[in-house]
Every structure is written in structure tokens, then in C-alpha cells.
PDB file of N, H, CA, C and O in Angstrom:
ATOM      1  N   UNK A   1      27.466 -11.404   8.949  1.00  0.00           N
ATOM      2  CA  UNK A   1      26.288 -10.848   8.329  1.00  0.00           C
ATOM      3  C   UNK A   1      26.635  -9.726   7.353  1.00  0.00           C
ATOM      4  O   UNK A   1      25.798  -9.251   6.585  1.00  0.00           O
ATOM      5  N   UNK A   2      27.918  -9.317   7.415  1.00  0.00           N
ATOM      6  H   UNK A   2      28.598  -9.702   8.038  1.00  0.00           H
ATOM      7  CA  UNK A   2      28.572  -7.967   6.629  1.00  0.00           C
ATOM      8  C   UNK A   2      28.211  -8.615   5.295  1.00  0.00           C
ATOM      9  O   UNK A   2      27.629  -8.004   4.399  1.00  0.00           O
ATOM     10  N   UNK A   3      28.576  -9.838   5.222  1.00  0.00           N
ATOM     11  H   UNK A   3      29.049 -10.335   5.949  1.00  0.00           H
ATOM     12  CA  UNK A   3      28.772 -10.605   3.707  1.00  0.00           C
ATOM     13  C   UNK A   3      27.573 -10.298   2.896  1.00  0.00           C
ATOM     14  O   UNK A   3      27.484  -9.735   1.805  1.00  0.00           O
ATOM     15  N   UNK A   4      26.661 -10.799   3.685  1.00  0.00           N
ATOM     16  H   UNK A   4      26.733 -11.256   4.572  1.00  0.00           H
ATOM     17  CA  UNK A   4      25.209 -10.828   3.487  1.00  0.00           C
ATOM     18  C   UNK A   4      24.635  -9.455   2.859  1.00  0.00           C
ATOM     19  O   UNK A   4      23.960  -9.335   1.836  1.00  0.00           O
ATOM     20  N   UNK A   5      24.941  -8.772   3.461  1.00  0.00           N
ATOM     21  H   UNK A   5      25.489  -8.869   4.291  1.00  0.00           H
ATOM     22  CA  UNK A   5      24.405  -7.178   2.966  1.00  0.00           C
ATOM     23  C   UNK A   5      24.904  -6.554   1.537  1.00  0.00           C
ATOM     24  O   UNK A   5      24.393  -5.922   0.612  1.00  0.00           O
ATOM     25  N   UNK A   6      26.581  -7.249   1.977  1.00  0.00           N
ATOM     26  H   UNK A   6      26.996  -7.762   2.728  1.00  0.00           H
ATOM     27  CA  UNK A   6      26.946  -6.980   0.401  1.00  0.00           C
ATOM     28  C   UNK A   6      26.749  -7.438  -0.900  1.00  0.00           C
ATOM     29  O   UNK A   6      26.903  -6.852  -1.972  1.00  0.00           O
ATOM     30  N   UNK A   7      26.266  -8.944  -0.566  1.00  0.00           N
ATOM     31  H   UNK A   7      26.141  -9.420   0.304  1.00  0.00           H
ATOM     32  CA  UNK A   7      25.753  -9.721  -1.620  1.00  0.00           C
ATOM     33  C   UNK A   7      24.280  -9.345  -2.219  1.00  0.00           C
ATOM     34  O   UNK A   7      23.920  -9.502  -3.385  1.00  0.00           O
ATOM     35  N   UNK A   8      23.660  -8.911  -1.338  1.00  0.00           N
ATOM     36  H   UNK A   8      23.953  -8.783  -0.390  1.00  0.00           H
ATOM     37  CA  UNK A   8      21.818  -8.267  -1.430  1.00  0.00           C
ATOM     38  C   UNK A   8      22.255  -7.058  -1.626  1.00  0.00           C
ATOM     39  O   UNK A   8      22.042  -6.678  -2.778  1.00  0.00           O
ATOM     40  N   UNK A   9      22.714  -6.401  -1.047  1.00  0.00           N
ATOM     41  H   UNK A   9      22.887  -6.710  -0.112  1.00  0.00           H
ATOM     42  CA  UNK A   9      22.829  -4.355  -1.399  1.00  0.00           C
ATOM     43  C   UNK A   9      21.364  -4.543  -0.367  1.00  0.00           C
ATOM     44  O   UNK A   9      20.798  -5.543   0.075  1.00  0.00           O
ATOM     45  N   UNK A  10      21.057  -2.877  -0.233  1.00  0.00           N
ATOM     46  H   UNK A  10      21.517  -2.065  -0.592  1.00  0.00           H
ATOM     47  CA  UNK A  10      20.603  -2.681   0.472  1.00  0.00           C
ATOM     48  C   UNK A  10      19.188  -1.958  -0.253  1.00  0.00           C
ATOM     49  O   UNK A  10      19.230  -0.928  -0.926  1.00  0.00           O
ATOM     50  N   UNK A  11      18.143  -2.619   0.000  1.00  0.00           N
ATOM     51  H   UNK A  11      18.108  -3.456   0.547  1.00  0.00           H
ATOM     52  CA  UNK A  11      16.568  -2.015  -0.888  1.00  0.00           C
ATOM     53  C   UNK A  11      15.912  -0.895  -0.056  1.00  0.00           C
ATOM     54  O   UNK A  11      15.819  -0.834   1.170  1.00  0.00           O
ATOM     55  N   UNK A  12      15.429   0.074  -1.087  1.00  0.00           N
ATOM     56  H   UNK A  12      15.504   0.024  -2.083  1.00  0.00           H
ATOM     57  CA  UNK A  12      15.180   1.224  -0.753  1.00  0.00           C
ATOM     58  C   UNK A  12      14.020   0.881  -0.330  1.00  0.00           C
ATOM     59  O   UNK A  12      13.496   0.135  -1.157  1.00  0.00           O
ATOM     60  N   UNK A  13      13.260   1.099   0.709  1.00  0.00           N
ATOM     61  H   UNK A  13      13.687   1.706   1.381  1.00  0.00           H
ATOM     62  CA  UNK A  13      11.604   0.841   0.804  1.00  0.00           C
ATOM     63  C   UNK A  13      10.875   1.457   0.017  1.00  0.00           C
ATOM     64  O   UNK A  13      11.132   2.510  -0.568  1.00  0.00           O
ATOM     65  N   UNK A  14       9.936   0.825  -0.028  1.00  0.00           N
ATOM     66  H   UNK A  14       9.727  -0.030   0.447  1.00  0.00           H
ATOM     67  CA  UNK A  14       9.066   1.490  -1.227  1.00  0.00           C
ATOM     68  C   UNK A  14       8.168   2.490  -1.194  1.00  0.00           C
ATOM     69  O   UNK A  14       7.533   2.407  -0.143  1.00  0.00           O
ATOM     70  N   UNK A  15       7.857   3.303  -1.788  1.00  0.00           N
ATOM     71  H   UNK A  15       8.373   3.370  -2.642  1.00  0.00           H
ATOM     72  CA  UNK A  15       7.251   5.035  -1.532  1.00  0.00           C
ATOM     73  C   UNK A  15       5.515   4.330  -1.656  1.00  0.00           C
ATOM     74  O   UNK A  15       5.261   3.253  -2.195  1.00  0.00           O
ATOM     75  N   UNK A  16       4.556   5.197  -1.052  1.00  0.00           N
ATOM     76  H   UNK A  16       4.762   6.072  -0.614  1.00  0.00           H
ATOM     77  CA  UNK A  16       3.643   5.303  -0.717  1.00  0.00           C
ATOM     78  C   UNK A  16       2.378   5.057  -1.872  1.00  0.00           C
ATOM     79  O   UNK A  16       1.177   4.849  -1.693  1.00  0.00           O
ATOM     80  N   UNK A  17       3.253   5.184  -3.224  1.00  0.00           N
ATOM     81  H   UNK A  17       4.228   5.353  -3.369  1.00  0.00           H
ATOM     82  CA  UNK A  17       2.585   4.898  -4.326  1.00  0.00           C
ATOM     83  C   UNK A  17       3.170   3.982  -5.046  1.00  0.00           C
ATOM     84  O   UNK A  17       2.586   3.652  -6.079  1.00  0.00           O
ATOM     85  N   UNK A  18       4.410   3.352  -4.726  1.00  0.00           N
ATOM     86  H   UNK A  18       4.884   3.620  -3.888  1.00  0.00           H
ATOM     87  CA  UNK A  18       4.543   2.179  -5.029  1.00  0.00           C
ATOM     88  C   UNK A  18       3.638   0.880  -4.503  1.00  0.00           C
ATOM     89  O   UNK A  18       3.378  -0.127  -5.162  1.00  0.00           O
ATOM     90  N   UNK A  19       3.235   1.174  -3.152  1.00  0.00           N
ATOM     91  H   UNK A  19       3.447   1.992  -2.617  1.00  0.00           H
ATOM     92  CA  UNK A  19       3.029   0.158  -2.150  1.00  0.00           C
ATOM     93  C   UNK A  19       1.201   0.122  -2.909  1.00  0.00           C
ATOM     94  O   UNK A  19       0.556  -0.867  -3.258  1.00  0.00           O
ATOM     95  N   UNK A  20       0.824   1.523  -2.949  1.00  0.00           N
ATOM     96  H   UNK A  20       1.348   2.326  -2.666  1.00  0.00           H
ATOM     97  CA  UNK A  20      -0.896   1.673  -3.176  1.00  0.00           C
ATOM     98  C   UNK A  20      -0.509   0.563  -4.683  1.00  0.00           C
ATOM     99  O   UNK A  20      -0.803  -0.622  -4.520  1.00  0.00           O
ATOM    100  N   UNK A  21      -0.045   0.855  -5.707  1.00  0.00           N
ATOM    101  H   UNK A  21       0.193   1.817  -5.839  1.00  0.00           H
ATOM    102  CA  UNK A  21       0.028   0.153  -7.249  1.00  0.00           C
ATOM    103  C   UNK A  21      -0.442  -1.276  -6.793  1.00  0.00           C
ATOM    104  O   UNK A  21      -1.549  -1.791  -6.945  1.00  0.00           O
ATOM    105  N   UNK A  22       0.680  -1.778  -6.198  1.00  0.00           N
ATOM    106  H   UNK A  22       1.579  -1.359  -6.075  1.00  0.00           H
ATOM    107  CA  UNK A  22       0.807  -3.160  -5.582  1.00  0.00           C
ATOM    108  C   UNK A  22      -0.262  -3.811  -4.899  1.00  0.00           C
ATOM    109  O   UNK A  22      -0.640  -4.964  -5.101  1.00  0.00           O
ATOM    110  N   UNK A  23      -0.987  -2.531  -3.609  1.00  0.00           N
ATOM    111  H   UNK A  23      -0.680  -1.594  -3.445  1.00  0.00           H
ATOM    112  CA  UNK A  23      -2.162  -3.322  -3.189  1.00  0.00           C
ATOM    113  C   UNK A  23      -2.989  -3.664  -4.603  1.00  0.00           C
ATOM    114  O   UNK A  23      -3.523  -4.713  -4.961  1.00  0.00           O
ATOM    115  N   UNK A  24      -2.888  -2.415  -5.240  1.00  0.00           N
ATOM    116  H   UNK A  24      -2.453  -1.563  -4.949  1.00  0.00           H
ATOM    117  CA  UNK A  24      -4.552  -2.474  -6.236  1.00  0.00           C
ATOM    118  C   UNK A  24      -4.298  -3.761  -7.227  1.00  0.00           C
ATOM    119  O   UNK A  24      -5.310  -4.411  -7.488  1.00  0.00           O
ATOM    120  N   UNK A  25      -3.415  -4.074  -7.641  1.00  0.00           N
ATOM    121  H   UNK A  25      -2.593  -3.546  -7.429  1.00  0.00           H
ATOM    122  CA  UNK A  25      -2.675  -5.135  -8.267  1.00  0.00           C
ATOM    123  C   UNK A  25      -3.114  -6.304  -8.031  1.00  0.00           C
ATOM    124  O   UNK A  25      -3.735  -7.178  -8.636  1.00  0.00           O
ATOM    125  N   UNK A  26      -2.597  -6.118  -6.874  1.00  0.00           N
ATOM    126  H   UNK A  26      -2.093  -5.408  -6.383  1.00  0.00           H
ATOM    127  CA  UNK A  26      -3.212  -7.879  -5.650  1.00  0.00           C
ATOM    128  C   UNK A  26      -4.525  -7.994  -5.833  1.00  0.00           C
ATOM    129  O   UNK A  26      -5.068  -8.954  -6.380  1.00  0.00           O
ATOM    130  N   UNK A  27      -5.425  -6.413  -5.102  1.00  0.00           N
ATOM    131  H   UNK A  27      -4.984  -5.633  -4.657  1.00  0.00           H
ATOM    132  CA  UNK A  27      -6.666  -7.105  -5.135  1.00  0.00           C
ATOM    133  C   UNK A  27      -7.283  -7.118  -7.037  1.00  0.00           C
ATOM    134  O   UNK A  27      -8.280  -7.839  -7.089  1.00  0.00           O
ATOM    135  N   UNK A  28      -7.066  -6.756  -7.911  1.00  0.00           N
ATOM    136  H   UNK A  28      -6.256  -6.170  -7.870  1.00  0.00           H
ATOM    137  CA  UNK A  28      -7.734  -6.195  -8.900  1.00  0.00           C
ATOM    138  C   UNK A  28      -6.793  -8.278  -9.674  1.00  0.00           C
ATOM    139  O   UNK A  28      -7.026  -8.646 -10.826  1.00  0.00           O
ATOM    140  N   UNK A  29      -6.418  -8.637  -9.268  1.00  0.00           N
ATOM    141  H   UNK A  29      -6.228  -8.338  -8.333  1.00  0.00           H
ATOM    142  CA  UNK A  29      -5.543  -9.793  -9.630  1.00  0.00           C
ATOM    143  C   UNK A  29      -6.845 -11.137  -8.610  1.00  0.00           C
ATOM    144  O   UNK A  29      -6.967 -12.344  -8.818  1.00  0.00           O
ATOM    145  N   UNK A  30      -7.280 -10.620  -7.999  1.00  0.00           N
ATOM    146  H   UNK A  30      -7.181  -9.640  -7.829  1.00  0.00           H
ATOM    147  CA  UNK A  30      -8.088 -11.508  -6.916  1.00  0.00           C
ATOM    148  C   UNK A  30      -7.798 -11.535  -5.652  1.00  0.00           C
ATOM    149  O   UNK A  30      -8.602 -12.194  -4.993  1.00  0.00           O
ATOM    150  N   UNK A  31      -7.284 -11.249  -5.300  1.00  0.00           N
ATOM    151  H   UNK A  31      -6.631 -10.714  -5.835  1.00  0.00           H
ATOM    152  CA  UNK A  31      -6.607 -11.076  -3.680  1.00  0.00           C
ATOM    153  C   UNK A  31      -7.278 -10.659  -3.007  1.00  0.00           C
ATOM    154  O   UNK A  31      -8.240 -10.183  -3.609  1.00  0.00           O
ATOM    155  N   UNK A  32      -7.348 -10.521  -1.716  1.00  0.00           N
ATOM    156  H   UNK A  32      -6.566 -10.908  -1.227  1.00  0.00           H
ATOM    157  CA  UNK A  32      -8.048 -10.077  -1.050  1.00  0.00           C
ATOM    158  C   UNK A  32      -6.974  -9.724   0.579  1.00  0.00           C
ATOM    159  O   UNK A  32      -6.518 -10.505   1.413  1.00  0.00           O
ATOM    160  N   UNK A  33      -6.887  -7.924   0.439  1.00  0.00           N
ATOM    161  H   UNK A  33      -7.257  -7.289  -0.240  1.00  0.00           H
ATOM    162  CA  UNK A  33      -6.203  -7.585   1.834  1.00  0.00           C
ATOM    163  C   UNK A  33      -6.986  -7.945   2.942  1.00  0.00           C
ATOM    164  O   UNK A  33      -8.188  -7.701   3.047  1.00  0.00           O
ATOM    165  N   UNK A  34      -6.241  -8.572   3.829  1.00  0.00           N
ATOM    166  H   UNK A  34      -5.264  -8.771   3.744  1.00  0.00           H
ATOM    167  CA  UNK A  34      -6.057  -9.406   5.378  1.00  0.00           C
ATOM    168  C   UNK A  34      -5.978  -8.295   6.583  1.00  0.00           C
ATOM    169  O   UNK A  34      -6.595  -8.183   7.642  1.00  0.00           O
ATOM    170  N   UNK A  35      -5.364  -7.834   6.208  1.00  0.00           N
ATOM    171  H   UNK A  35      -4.862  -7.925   5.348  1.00  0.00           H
ATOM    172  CA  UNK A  35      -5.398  -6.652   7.634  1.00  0.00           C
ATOM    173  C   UNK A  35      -5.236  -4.916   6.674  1.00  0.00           C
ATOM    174  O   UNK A  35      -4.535  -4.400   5.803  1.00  0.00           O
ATOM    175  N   UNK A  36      -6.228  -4.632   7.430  1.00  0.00           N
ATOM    176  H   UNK A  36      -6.798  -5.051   8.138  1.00  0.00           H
ATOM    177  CA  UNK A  36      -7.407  -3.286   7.263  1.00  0.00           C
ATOM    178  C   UNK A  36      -6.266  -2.455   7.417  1.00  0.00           C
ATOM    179  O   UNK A  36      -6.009  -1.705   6.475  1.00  0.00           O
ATOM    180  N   UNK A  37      -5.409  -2.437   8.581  1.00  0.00           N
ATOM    181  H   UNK A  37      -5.617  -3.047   9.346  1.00  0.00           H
ATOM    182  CA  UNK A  37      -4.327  -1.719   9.108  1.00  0.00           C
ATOM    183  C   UNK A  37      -3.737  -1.317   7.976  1.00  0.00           C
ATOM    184  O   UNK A  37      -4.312  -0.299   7.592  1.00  0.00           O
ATOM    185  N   UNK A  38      -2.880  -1.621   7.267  1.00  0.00           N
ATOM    186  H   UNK A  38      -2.413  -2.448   7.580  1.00  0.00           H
ATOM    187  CA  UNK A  38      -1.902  -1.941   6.464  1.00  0.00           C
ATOM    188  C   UNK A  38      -2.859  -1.427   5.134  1.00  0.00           C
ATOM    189  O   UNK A  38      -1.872  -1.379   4.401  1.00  0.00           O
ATOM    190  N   UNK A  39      -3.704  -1.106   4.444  1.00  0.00           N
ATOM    191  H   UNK A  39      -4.507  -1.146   5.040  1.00  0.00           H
ATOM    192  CA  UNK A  39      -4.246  -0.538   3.708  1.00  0.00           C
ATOM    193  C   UNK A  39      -5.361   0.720   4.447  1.00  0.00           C
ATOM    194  O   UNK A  39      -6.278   1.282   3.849  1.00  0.00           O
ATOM    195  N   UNK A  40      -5.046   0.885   5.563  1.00  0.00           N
ATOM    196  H   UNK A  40      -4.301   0.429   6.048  1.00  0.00           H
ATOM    197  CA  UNK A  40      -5.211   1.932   6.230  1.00  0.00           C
ATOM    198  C   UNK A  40      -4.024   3.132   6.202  1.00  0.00           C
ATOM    199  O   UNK A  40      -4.044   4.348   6.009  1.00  0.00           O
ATOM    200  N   UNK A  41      -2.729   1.894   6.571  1.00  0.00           N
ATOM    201  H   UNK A  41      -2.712   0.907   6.728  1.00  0.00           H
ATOM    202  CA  UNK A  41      -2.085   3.321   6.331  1.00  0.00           C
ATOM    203  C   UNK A  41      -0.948   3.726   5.289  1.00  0.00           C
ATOM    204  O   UNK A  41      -0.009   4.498   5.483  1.00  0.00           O
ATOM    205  N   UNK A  42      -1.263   3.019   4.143  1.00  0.00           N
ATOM    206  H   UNK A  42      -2.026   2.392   3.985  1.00  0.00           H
ATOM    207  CA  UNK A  42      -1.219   2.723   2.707  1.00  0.00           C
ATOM    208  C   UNK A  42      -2.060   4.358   2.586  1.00  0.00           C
ATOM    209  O   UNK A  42      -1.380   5.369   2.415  1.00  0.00           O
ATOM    210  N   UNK A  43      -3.432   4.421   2.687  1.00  0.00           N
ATOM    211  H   UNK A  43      -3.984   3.599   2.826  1.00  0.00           H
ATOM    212  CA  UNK A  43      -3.743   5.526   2.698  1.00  0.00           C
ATOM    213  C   UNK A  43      -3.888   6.746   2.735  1.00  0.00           C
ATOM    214  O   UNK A  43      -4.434   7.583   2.015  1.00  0.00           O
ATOM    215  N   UNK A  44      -3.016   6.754   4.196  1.00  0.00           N
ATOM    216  H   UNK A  44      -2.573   6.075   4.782  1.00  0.00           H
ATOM    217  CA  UNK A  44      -2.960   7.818   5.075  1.00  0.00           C
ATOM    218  C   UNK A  44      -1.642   8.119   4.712  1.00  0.00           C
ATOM    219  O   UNK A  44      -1.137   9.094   5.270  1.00  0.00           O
ATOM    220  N   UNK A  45      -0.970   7.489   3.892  1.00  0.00           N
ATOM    221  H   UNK A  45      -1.380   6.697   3.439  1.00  0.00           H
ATOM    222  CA  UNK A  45       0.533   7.764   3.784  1.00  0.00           C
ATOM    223  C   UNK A  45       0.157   8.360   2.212  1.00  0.00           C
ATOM    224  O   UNK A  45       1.096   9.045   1.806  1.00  0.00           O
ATOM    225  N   UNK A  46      -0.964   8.275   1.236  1.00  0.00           N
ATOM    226  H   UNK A  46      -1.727   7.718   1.566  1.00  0.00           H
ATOM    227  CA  UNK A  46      -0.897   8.775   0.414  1.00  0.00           C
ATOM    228  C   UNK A  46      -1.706  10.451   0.755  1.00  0.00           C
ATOM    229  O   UNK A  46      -1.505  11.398  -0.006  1.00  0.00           O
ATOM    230  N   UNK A  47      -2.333  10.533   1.622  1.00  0.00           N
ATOM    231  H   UNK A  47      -2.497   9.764   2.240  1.00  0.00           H
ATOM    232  CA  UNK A  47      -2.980  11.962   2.188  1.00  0.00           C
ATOM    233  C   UNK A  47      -4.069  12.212   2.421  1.00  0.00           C
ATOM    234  O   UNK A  47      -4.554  13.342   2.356  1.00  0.00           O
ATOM    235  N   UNK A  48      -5.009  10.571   2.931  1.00  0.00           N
ATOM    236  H   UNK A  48      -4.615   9.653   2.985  1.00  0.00           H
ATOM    237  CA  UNK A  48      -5.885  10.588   2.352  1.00  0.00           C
ATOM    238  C   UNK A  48      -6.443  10.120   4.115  1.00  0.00           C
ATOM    239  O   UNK A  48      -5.930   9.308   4.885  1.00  0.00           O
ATOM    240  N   UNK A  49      -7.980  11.232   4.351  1.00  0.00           N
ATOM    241  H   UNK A  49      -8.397  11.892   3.726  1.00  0.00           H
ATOM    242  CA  UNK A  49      -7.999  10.716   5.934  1.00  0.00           C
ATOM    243  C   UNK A  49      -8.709   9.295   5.962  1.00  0.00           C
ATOM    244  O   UNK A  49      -9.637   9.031   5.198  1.00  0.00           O
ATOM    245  N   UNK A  50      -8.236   8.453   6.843  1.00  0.00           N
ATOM    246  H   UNK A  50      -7.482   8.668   7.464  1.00  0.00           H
ATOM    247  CA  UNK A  50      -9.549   7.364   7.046  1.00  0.00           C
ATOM    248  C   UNK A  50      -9.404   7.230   7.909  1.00  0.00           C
ATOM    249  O   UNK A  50      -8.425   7.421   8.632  1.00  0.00           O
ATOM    250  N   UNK A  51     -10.972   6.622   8.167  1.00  0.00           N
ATOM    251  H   UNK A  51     -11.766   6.467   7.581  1.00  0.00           H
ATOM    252  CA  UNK A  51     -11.159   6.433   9.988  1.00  0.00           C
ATOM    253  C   UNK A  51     -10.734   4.691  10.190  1.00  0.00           C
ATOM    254  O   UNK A  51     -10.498   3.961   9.227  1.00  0.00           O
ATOM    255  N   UNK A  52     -10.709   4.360  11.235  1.00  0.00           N
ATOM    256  H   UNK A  52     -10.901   4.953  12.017  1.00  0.00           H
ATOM    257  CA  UNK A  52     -10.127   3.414  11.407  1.00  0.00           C
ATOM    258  C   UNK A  52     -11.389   2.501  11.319  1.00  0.00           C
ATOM    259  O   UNK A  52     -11.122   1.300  11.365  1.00  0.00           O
ATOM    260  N   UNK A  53     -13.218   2.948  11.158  1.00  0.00           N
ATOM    261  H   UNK A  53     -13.435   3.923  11.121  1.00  0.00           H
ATOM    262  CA  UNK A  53     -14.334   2.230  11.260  1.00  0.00           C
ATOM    263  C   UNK A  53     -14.590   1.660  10.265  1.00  0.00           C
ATOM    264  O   UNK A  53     -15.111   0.548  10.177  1.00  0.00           O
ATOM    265  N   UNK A  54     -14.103   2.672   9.025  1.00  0.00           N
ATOM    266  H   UNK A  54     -13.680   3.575   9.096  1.00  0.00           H
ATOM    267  CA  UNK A  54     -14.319   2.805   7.378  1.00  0.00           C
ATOM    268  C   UNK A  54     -14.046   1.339   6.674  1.00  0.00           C
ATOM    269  O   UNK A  54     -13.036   0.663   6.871  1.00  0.00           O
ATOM    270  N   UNK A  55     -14.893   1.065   6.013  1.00  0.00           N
ATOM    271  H   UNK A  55     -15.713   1.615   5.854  1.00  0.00           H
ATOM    272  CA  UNK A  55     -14.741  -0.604   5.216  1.00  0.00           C
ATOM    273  C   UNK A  55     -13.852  -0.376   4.316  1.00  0.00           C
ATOM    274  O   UNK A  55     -13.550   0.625   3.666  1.00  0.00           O
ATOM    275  N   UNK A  56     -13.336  -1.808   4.377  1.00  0.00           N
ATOM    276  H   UNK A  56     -13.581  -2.621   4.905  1.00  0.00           H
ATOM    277  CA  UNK A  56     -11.928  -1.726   3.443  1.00  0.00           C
ATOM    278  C   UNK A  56     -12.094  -1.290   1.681  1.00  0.00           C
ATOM    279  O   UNK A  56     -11.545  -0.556   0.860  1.00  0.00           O
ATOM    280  N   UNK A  57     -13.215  -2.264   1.759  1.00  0.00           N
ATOM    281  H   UNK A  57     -13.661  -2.860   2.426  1.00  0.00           H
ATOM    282  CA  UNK A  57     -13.995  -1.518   0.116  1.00  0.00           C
ATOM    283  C   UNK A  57     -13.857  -0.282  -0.354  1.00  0.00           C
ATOM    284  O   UNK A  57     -13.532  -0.050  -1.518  1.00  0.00           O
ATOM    285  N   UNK A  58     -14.061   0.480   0.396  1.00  0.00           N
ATOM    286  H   UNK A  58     -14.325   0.291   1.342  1.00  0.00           H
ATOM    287  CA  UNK A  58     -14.370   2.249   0.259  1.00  0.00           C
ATOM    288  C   UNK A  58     -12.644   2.221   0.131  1.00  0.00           C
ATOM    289  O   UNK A  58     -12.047   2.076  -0.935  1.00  0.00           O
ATOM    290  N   UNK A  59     -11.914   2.419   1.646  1.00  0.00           N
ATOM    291  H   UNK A  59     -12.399   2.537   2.512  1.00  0.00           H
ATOM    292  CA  UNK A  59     -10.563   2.477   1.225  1.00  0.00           C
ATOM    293  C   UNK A  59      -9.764   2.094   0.144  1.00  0.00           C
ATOM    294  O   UNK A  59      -8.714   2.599  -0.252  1.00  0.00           O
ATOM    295  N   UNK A  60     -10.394   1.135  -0.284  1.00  0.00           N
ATOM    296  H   UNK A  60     -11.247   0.724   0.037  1.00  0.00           H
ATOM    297  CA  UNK A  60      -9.264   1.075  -1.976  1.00  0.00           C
ATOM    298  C   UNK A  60      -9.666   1.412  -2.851  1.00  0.00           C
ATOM    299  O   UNK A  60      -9.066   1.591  -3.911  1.00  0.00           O
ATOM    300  N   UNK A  61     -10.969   1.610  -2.585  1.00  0.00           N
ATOM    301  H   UNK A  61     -11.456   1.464  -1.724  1.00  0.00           H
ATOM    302  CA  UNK A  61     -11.433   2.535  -3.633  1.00  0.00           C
ATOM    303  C   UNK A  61     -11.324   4.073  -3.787  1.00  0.00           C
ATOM    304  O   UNK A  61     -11.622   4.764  -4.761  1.00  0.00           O
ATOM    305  N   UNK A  62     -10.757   4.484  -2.425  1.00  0.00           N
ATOM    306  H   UNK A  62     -10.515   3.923  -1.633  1.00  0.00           H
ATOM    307  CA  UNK A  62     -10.721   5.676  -2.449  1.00  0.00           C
ATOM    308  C   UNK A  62      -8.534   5.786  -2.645  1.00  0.00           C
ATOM    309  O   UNK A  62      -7.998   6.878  -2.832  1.00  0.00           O
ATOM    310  N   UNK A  63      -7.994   4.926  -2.577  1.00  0.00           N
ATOM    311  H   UNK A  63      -8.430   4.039  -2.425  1.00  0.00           H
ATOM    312  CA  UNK A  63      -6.546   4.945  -2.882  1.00  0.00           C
ATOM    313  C   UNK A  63      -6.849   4.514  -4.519  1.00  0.00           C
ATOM    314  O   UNK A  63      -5.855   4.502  -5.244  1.00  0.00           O
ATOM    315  N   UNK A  64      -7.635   4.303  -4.885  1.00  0.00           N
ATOM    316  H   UNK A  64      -8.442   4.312  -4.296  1.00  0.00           H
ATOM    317  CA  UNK A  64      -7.806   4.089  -6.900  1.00  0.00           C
ATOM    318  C   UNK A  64      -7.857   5.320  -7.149  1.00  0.00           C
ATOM    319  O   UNK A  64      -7.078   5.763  -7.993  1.00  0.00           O
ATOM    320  N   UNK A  65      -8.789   6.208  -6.482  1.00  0.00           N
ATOM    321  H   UNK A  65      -9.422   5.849  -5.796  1.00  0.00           H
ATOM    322  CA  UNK A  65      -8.951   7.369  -6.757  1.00  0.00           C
ATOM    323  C   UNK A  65      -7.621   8.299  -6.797  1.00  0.00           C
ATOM    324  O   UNK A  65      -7.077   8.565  -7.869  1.00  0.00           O
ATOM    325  N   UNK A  66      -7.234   8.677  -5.803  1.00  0.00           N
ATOM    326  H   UNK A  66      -7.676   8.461  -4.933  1.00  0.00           H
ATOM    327  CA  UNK A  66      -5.557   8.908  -5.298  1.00  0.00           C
ATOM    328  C   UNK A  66      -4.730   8.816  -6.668  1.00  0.00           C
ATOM    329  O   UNK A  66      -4.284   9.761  -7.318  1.00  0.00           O
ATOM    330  N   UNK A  67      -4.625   7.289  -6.981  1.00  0.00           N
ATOM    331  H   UNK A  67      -4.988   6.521  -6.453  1.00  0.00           H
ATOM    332  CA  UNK A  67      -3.828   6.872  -7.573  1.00  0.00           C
ATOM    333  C   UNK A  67      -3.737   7.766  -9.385  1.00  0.00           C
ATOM    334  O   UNK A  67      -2.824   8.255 -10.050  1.00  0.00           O
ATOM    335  N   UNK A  68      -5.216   7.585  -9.571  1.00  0.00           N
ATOM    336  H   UNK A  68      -5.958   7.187  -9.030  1.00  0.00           H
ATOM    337  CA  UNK A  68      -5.708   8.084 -10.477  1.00  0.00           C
ATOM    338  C   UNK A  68      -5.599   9.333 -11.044  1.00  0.00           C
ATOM    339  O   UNK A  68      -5.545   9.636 -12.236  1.00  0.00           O
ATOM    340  N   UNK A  69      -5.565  10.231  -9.767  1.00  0.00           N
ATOM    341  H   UNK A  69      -5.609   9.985  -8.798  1.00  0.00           H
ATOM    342  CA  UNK A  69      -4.933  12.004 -10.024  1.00  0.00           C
ATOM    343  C   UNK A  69      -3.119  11.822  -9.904  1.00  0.00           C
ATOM    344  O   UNK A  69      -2.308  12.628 -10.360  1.00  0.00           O
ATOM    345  N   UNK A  70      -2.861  10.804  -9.319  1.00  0.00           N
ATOM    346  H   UNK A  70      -3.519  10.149  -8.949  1.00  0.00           H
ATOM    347  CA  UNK A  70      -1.503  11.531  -9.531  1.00  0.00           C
ATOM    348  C   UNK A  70      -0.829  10.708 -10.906  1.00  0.00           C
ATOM    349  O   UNK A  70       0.269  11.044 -11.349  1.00  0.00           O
TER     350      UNK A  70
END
């Protein structure tokens, strides 16, 4: 598996505003996020509180916002 790693290198994960770009991308492309989780804490990783009740709607709309000031 050594081989393997050296042939790929090793990918940096992606920062918290890489990942938000990407959701908005997907959905603003037609997509539609599948699990709430995962653009929950897309969120919360940008600084932003959400409750876990909160509709996903609001949440990406409120990571557009986010996105938007920085």
C-alpha cells in the first residue's frame, strides 16, 4: 500500500470554505443535499450556530451569507 500513497501523494482535506463553495455549487448547479448533517456541520465549521431542527433551506442560505462576508 506504500506504493499507493506514493503514486496519489497525500490530499490535504479541504478547509471549511472550500467544502461551503462546493455545497453552494452543487445545490445552485441543481443538486439537492441528502443529509442535513453534513451541511450542518459545513456550518458550524464556518461559525455559524445551527440547531439541529433548522431547515436545510435557511442553512445554506445562511452559509451564502458566510460565504459572502468573507
Amino acid at each position: 500500500m506504500n506504493w499507493l500513497y506514493f503514486l496519489l501523494g497525500r490530499r490535504k482535506p479541504l478547509t471549511a470554505e472550500q467544502r461551503a463553495r462546493a455545497l453552494i455549487k452543487a445545490v445552485d448547479a441543481g443538486g439537492l443535499p441528502l443529509n442535513a448533517a453534513i451541511v450542518n456541520d459545513i456550518a458550524r465549521q464556518l461559525g455559524l450556530e445551527v440547531s439541529s431542527r433548522a431547515r436545510m433551506e435557511e442553512t445554506i442560505g445562511r452559509i451564502r451569507e458566510a460565504l459572502g462576508r468573507v
